[in-house]
C-alpha positions in Angstrom: -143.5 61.3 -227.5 -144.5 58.0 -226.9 -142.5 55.9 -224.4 -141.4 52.5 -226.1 -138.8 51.2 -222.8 -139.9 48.1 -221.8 -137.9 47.7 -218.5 -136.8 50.5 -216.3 -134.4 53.0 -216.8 -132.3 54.2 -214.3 -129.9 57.4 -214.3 -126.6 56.2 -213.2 -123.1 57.4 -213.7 -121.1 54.4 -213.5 -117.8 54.1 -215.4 -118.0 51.5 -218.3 -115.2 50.6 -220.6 -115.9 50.0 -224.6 -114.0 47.9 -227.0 -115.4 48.5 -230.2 -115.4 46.1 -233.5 -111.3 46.1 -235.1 -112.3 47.6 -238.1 -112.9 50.9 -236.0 -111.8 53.2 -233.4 -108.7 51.3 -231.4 -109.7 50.3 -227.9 -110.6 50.1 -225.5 -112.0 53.3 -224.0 -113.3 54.6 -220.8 -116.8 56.6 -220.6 -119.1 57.2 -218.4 -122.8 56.2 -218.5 -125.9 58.2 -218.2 -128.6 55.7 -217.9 -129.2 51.6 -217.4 -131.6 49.5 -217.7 -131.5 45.3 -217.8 -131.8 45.4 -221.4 -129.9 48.6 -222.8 -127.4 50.9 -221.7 -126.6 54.8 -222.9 -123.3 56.5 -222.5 -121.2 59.4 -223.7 -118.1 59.7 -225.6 -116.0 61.9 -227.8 -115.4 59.1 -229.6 -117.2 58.8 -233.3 -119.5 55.6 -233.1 -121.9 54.8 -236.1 -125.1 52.5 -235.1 -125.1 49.2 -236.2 -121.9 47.8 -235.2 -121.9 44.9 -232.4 -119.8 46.4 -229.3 -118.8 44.6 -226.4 -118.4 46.8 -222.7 -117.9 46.3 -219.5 -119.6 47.8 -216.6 -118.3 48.4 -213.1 -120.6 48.7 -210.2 -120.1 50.0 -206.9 -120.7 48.3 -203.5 -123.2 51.7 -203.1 -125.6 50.0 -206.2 -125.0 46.1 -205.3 -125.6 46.5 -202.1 -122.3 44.6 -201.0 -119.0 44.1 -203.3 -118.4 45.8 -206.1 -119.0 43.8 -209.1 -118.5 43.8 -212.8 -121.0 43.2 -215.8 -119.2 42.0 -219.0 -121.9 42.7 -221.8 -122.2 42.3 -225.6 -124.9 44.5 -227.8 -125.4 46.4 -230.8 -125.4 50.2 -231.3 -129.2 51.3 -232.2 -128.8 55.3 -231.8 -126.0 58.0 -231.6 -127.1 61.3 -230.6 -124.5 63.9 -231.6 -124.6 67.5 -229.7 -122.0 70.4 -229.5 -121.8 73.1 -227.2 -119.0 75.8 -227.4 -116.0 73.9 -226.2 -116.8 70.4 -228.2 -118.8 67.7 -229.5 -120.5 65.0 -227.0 -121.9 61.8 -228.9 -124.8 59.6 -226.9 -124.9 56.2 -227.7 -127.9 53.9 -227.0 -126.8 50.1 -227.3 -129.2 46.9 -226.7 -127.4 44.5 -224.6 -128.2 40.8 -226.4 -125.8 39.2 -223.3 -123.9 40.2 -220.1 -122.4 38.3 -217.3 -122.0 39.3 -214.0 -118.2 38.7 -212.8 -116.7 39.4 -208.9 -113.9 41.8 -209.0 -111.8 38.7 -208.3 -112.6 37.9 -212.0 -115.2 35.1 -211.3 -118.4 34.7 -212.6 -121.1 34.8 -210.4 
C-alpha cells in the first residue's frame, strides 16, 4: 500500500463531539477518536455516516497533550471514507474526515 498522508498521524484517543448536516442523524454525538493529524481526523461510531457530507466537530484536548490547560479545537470538514466492520456483538463504522478549518478555543470559551 502506498502511504498518501502528508502530515503526521498520531494515535490518540481523545473524546470529540460531532454535529452532523440537519438533513441526517440528530446531534450532536459523542465518539472517540483513534487518530489525528493537523489536516484530518478518524473516529468511531455506531452511528451511520455516508462520505461526502460537510460535518462540523469539536475536539477536547487534555492538559497531558497541550502541555498546560486543556483546550478545545472547533473544526469543520468533509467525510472522505467510512470503514464499516462487525464483530459478534455489533457494528463499528470509521470515519476519515479532512478538516478545511478549526479554531483553537480555551475551555473558558475564548479563542486563542
Amino acid at each position: 500500500m502506498i502511504e498518501r498522508r502528508m502530515t503526521r498521524r498520531y494515535s490518540l484517543s481523545i473524546p470529540v463531539t460531532v454535529h452532523l448536516p440537519n438533513n441526517q442523524e440528530p446531534g450532536p454525538f459523542d465518539e472517540q477518536t483513534r487518530g489525528i493529524s493537523i489536516r484530518s481526523v478518524y473516529f468511531t461510531t455506531q452511528t451511520d455516516i455516508v462520505p461526502g457530507p460537510v460535518i462540523d466537530f469539536t475536539l477536547t484536548l487534555p492538559g497531558e497533550i497541550t502541555r498546560g490547560t486543556e483546550v478545545s479545537v472547533r473544526a469543520h470538514g468533509h467525510v472522505v471514507r467510512v470503514d464499516k466492520r462487525r464483530d459478534e456483538d455489533h457494528e463499528t463504522i470509521g470515519v476519515a474526515v479532512v478538516i478545511k478549518r478549526y479554531d483553537i478555543v480555551r475551555v473558558e470559551g475564548t479563542l486563542i
